[in-house]
C-alpha positions in Angstrom: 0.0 0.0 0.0 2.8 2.6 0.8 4.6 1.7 -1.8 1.6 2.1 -4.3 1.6 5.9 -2.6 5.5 6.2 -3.2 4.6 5.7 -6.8 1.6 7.5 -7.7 3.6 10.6 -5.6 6.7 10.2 -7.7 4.2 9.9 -11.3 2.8 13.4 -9.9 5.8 15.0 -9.4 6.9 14.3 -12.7 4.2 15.5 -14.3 4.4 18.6 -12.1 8.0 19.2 -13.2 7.0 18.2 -16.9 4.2 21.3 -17.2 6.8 23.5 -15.0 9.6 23.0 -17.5 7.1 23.5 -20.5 5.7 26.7 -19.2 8.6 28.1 -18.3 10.0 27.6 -22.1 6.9 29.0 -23.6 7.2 32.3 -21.1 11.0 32.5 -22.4 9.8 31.8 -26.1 7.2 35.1 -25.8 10.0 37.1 -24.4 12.5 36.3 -27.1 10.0 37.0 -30.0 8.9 40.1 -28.2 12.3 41.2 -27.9 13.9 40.2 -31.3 10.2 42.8 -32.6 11.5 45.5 -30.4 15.2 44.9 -31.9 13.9 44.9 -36.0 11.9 48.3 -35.4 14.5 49.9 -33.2 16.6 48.5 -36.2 14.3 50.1 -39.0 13.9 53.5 -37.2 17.8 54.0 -36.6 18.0 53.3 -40.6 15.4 55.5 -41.2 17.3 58.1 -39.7 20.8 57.5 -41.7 18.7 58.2 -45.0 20.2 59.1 -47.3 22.3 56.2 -48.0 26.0 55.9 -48.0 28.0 56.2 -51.7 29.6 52.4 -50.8 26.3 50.9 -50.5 25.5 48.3 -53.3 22.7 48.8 -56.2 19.8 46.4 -54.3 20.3 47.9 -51.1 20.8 51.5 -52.0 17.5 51.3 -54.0 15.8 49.2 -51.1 16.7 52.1 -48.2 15.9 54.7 -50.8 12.2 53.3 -51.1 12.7 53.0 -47.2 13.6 56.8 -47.1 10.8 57.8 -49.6 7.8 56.4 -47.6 9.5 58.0 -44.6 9.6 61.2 -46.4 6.0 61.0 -47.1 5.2 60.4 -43.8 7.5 63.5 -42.7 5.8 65.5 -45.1 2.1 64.5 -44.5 3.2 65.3 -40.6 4.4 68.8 -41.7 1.1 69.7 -43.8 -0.9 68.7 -40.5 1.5 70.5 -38.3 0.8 73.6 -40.5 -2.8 73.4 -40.4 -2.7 73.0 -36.8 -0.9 76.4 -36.8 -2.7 78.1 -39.0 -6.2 76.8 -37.8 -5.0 78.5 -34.2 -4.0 81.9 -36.1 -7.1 81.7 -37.4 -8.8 81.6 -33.9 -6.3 84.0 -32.5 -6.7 86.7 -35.4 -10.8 86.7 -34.5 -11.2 89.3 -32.0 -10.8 92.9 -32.7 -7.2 94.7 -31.9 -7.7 98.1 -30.1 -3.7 99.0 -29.8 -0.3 98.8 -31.1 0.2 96.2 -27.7 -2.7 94.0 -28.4 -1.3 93.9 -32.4 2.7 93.2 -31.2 1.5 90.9 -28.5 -0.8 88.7 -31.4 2.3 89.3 -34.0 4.6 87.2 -31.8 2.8 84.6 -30.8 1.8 84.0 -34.3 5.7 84.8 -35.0 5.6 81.6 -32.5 3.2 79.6 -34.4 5.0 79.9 -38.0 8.5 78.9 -36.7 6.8 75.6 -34.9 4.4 74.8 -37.6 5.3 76.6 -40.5 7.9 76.2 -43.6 9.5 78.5 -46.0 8.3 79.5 -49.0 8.9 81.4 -52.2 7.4 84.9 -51.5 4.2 85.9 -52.1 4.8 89.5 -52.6 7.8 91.4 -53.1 8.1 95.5 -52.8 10.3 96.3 -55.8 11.1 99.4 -55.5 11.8 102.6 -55.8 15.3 103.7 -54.3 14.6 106.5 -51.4 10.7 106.7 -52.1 10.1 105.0 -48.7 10.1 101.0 -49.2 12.1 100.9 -45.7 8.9 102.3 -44.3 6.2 99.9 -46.1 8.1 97.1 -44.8 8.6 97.9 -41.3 4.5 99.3 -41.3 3.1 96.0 -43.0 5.2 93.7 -41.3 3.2 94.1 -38.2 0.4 92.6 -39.6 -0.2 89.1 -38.0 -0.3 87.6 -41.1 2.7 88.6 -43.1 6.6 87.7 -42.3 9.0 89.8 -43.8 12.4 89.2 -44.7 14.4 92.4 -42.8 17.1 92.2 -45.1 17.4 92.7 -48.8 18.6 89.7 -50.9 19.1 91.0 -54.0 18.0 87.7 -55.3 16.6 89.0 -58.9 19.3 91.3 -59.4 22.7 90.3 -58.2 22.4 86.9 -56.6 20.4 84.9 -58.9 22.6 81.9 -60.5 22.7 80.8 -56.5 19.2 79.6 -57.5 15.6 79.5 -55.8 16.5 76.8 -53.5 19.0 79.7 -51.7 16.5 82.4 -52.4 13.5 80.1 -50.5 16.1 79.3 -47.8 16.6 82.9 -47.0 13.0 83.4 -46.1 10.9 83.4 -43.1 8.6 80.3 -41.8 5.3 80.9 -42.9 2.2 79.2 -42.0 -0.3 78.5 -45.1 -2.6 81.9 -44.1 0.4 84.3 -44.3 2.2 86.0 -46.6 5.7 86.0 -47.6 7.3 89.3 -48.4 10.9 90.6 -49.0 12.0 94.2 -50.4 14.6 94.9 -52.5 14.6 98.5 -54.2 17.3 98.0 -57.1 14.6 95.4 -59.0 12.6 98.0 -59.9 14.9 99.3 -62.5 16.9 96.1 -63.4 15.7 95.1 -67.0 15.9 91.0 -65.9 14.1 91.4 -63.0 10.8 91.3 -64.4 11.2 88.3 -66.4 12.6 86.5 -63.3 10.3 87.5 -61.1 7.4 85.9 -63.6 9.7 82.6 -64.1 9.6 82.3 -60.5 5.4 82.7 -60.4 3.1 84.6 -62.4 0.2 85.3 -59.7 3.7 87.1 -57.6 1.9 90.5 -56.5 4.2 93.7 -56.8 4.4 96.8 -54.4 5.9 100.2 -55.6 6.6 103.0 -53.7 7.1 105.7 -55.9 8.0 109.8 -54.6 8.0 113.1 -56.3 11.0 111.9 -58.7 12.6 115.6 -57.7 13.1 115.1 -54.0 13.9 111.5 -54.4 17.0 112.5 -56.4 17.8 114.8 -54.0 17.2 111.7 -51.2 19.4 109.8 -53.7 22.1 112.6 -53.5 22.4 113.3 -49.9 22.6 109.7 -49.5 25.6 109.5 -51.7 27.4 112.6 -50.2 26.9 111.0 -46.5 29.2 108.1 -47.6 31.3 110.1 -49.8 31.7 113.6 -48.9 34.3 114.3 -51.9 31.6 113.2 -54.9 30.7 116.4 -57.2 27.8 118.8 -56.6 24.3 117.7 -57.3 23.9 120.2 -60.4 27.3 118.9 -62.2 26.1 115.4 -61.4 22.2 116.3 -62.7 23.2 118.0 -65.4 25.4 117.3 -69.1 24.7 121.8 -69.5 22.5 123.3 -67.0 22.5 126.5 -68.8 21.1 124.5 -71.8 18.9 122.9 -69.7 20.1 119.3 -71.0 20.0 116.9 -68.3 22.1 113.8 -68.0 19.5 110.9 -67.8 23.2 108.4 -67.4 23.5 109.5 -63.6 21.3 106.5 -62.1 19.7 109.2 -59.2 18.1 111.0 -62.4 17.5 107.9 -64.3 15.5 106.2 -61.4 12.8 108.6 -61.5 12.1 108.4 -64.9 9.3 105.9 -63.7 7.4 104.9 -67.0 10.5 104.2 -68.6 10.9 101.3 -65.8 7.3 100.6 -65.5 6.7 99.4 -69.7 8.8 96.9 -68.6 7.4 95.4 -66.0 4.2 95.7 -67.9 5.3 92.8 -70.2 5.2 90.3 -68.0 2.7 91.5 -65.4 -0.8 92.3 -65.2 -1.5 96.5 -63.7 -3.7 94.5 -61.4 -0.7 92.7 -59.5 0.9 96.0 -59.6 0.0 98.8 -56.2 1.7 102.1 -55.9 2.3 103.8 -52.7 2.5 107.3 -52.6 5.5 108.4 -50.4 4.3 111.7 -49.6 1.1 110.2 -48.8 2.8 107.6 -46.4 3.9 110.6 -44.6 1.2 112.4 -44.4 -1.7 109.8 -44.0 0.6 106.6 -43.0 -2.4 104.3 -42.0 -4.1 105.7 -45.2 -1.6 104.1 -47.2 -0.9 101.4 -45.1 -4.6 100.1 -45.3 -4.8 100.2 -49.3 -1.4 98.3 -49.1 -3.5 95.9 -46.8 -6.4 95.6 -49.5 -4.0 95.1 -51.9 -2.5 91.5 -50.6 -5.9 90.7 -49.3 -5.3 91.1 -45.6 -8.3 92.3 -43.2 -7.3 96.0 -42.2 -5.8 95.7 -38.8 -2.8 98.3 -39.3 -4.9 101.7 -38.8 -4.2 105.0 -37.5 -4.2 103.9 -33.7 -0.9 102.3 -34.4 0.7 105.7 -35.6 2.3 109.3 -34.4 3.9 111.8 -36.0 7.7 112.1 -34.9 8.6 115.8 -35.1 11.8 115.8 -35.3 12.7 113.0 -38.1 9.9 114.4 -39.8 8.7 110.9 -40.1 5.5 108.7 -38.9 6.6 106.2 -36.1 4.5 102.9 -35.2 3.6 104.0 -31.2 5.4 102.2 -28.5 4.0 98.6 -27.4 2.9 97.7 -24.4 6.2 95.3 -24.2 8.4 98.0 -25.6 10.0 100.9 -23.3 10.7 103.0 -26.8 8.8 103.5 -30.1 9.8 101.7 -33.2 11.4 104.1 -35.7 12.8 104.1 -38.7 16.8 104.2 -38.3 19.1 107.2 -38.4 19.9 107.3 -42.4 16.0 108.0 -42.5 14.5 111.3 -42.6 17.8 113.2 -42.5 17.8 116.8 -43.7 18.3 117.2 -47.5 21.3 119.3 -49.2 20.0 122.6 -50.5 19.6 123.5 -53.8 18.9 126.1 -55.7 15.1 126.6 -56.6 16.4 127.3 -60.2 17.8 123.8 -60.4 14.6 122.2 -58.7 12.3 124.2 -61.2 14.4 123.0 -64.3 14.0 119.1 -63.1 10.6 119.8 -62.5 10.1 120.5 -66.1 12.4 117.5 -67.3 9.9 115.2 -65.5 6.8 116.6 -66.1 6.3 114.5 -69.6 7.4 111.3 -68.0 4.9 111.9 -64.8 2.3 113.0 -67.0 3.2 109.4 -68.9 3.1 107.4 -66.0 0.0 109.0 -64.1 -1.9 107.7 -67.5 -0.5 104.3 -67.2 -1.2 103.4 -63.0 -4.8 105.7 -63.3 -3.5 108.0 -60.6 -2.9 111.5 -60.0 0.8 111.7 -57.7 0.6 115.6 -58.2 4.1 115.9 -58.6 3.7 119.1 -60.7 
């Protein structure tokens, strides 16, 4: 009898230890094949990552990773498009409520400086101020660029005039992140009057919309002049530079300060590739005199809602100039720098009066052309 129990006991314990030893290979199995997963994606992601890849590798597996890489780069750029429309969906809900000072709009123009770096990309621009030379494009861009929904490039590229065999690739890189509701905006004055730039300009898009800010051609020669004489005090007077025989009255359109305001010359141009409709002239008197004026028919113009108004400006006395007023976050006003608004050379009236008549056909010209009345004369 006991040894009947010695048996059936030692038969239990051996199938005891028999389920034991298979469980305990299973549990090990599960963790191996959960591990080696872990491994292969860890794996894949770290390739991911080396895209693109190396020179050395051989033709099957360089075409296999670059498939690899392509489906990743659809995935990076399908996460980018969202990201963007996640940005721009809360400018949109930001950009609701009415602004009531220069604070509320600099407060609301960094945060959705905030929201284009994070979610936005760059972009060829949308608009481009082309010119002209000392009529007051300095001016447009530091007014407009306060608008929530436009980011500016603060310096001048020179893209379409000096820089363009380093390509639209450079040019792009250059610019500002944008989200998709803003626009993209650089100045450079010299394009205006460079005979490729038009041409370029439309290569690079067709629907580009083009801001001019154009000034009594007189006074911006002068602008031109005092300029010039600021950097180099030894250059010759502004009649011998203005003109071949001021006693004959013959003018010497070669000097680029006289040639520059010869505006219809420049415009006919233009007018071969572009539509008047993409074109907008700002009056730089008028920008003085009536800054949020200008500034709101420059904000009709790229299809912006009219936030930049009067509220946001004062008249500083002493440059002479209109200033945005001082933000709530600022201690000072924002101004236009030192080589703005500084005191003209004098010239005689005779001079002045005899310019004044070597324009007049070329104003008269150009005031048909744009359908509107500068008053120069």
């Amino acid at each position: 009898m006991a040894h009947r129990f010695l048996s059936s006991a030692n038969r239990f314990s051996a199938r005891f230890a028999f389920i034991f030893t298979v469980s305990l290979s299973c549990t090990y199995l599960c963790y191996s094949i959960l591990f080696c997963r872990g491994t292969v994606m860890t794996s894949q992601a770290y390739e991911g990552k080396r895209c693109p890849p190396s020179k050395n590798a051989g033709g099957k597996k360089l075409l296999g990773k670059l498939d690899q890489c392509a489906s990743l780069g659809v995935r990076s750029a399908a996460q980018e498009s969202a990201a963007a429309q996640r940005g721009t969906s809360a400018l949109r809900e930001q950009t609701k409520a009415p602004l009531l000072s220069a604070g509320h709009l600099v407060d609301l123009k960094l945060r959705n400086m905030s929201f284009a770096q994070k979610y936005g990309n760059k972009k060829l621009p949308n608009a481009l101020i082309v010119g002209v030379k000392k009529g007051g494009t300095r001016a447009v861009l530091e007014f407009i660029r306060i608008h929530p929904d436009v980011r500016a490039l603060g310096t001048e590229p020179h893209f379409f005039d000096r820089n363009y065999d380093r390509g639209l690739d450079w040019y792009r890189g250059l610019m500002p992140r944008t989200l998709d509701s803003q626009i993209t905006l650089e100045k450079t004055p010299s394009y205006f009057v460079t005979r490729e730039a038009p041409r370029r300009i439309a290569s690079m898009s067709h629907q580009t919309k083009l801001i001019v800010v154009v000034r009594n051609p007189v006074t911006r020669a002068i602008s031109d002049y005092t300029q010039t004489l600021s950097k180099k005090p030894d250059i010759p007077t502004f009649e011998e530079l203005a003109f071949k025989n001021r006693s004959a009255g013959l003018v010497d359109t070669s000097w680029n300060a006289i040639r520059i305001g010869m505006y219809i010359l420049h415009l006919e141009n233009w007018l071969q590739y572009f539509r008047p409709s993409q074109m907008h002239f700002v009056s730089g008197e008028r920008l003085i005199t009536d800054p949020a004026g200008e500034m709101g028919r420059v904000q009709d113009f790229l299809g912006l809602k009219r936030i930049i108004t009067d509220k946001h400006f004062y008249f500083n006395r002493t440059k002479g100039f209109p200033c945005l007023k001082k933000p709530e976050s600022s201690s000072q006003p924002r101004c236009l720098g030192k080589s703005k608004g500084r005191t003209h050379v004098q010239i005689e009236r005779e001079v002045i009066e005899q310019l004044q008549e070597f324009y007049r056909p070329f104003n008269v010209k150009f005031y048909e052309t744009v359908g509107q009345d500068f008053k120069w004369d």
